[in-house]
C-alpha positions as CSV (number, residue, x, y, z in Angstrom):
1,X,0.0,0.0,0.0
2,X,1.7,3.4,-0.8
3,X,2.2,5.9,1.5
4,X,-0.6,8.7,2.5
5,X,-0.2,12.0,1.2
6,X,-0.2,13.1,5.1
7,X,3.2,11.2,5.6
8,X,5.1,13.5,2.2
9,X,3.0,16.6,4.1
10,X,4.6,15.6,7.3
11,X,8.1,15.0,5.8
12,X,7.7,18.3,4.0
13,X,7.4,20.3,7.1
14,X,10.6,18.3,8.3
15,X,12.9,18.9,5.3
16,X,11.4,22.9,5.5
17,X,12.6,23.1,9.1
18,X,16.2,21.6,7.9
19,X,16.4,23.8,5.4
20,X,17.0,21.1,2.8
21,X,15.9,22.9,-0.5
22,X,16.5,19.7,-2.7
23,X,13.8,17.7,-0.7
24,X,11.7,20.9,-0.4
25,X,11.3,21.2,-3.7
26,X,11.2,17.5,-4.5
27,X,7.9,17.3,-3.6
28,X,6.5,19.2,-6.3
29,X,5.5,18.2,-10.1
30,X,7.3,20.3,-12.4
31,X,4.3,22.3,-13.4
32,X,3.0,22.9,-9.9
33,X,1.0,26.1,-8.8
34,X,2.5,27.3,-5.5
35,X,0.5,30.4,-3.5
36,X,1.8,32.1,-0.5
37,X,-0.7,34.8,0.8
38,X,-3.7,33.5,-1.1
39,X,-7.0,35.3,-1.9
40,X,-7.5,37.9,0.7
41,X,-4.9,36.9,2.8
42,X,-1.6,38.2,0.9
43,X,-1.9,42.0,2.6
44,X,-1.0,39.4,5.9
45,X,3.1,38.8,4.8
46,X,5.5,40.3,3.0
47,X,6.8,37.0,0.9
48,X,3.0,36.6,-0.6
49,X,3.6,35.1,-4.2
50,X,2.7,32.9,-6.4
51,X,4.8,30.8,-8.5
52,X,4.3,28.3,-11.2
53,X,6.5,25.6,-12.1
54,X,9.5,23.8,-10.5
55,X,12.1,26.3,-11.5
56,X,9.8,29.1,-9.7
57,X,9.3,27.3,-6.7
58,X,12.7,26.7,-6.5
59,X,13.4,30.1,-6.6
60,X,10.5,31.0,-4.3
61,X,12.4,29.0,-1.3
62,X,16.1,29.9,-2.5
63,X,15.3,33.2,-1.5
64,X,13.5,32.7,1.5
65,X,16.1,30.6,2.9
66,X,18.5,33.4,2.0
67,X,17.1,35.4,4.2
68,X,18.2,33.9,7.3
69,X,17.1,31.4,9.8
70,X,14.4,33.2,11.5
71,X,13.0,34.6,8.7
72,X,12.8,30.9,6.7
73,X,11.4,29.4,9.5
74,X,7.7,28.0,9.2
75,X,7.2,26.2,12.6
76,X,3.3,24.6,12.9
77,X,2.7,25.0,16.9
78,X,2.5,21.4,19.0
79,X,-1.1,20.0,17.9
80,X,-0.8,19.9,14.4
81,X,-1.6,15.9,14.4
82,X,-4.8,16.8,15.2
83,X,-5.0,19.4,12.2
84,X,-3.9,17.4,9.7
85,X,-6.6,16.0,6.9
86,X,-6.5,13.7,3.8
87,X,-9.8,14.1,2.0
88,X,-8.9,12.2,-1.6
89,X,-6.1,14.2,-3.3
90,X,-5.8,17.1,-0.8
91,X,-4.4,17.4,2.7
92,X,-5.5,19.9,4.5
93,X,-3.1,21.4,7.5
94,X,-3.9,23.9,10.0
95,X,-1.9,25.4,12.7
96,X,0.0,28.0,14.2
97,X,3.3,30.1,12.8
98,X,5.6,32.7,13.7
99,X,7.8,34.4,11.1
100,X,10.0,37.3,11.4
101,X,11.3,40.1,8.8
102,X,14.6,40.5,7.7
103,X,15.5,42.9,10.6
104,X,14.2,40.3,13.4
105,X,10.8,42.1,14.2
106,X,7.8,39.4,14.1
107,X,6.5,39.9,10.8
108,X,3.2,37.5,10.9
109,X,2.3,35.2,13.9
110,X,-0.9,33.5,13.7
111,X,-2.8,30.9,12.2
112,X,-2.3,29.8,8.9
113,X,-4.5,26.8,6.6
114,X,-2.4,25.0,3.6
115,X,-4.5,23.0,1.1
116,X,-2.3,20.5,-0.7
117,X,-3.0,18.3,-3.7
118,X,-1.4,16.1,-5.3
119,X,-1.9,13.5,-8.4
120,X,-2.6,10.5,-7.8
121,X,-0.7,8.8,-9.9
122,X,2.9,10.3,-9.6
123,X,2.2,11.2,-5.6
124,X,3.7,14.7,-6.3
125,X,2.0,17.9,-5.2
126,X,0.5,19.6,-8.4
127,X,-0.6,22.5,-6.1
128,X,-0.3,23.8,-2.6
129,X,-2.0,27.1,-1.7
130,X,-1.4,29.3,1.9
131,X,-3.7,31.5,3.6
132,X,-3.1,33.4,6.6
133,X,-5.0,35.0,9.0
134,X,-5.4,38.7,7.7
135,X,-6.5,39.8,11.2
136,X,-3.7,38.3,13.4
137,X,-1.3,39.9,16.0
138,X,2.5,40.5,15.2
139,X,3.7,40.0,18.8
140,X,4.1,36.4,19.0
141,X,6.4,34.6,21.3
142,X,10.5,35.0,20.9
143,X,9.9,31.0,21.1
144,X,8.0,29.1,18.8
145,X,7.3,25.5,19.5
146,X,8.0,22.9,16.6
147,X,5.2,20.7,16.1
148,X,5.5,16.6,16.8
149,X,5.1,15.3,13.5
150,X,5.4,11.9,14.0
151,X,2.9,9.4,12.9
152,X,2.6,7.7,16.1
């Protein structure tokens, strides 16, 4: 039986946290749709983009991980096992992050919902899409709490 798309989610958010871009970005087709800040919500960070196609999304997190630990980081808040859904194709995450800007100021800190989906066939994400809350406080913690991601 293959794997579920929650376990590549999972792994995602593992290889993010490390910082390794290759597996980052292996998760993607080549012609993926990636949206940071989507619909309403991209007046919440400053890094709200979106990109299309592996080369893009590549670029997306070369520069963001440029910018320096802090400001890379994407750190779901302990709980997110229980806000992590497969419905068919998608998997749905919800949860908690704290970001800062360039200068070390907390740039978003809130919640945040990422729909994934991916093709069934190849198991690769064909899209992932980002929103934040557009109404949430900038003073979050100087500590943010990595999620357990573990399957257990």
């Amino acid at each position: 039986m293959p794997e579920s798309n929650i376990t590549h989610v999972k792994q995602w958010y593992r290889d993010l946290e490390a910082r390794d871009l290759d597996k980052v970005v292996g998760i993607f087709s080549d012609d993926a749709i990636l949206v940071y800040g989507a619909g309403e919500s991209a007046v919440a960070v400053p890094y709200a983009k979106k990109v299309r196609g592996i080369g893009e999304i590549r670029g997306f997190y070369e520069r963001r991980f440029a910018k320096g630990p802090d400001f890379a980081a994407i750190r779901p808040f302990c709980g997110i096992r229980k806000d992590i859904r497969e419905l068919g194709r998608w998997v749905i995450v919800i949860g908690n992050i704290a970001d800062r800007n360039e200068d070390g100021t907390i740039g978003y800190a809130g919640r945040f919902l990422q729909i994934w989906s991916f093709d069934p066939k190849t198991r690769r994400a064909t899209s992932t899409s980002v929103y934040f809350d557009v109404n949430a406080a900038t003073d979050a913690p100087d500590i943010v709490m990595i999620g357990d991601l573990r399957d257990d």
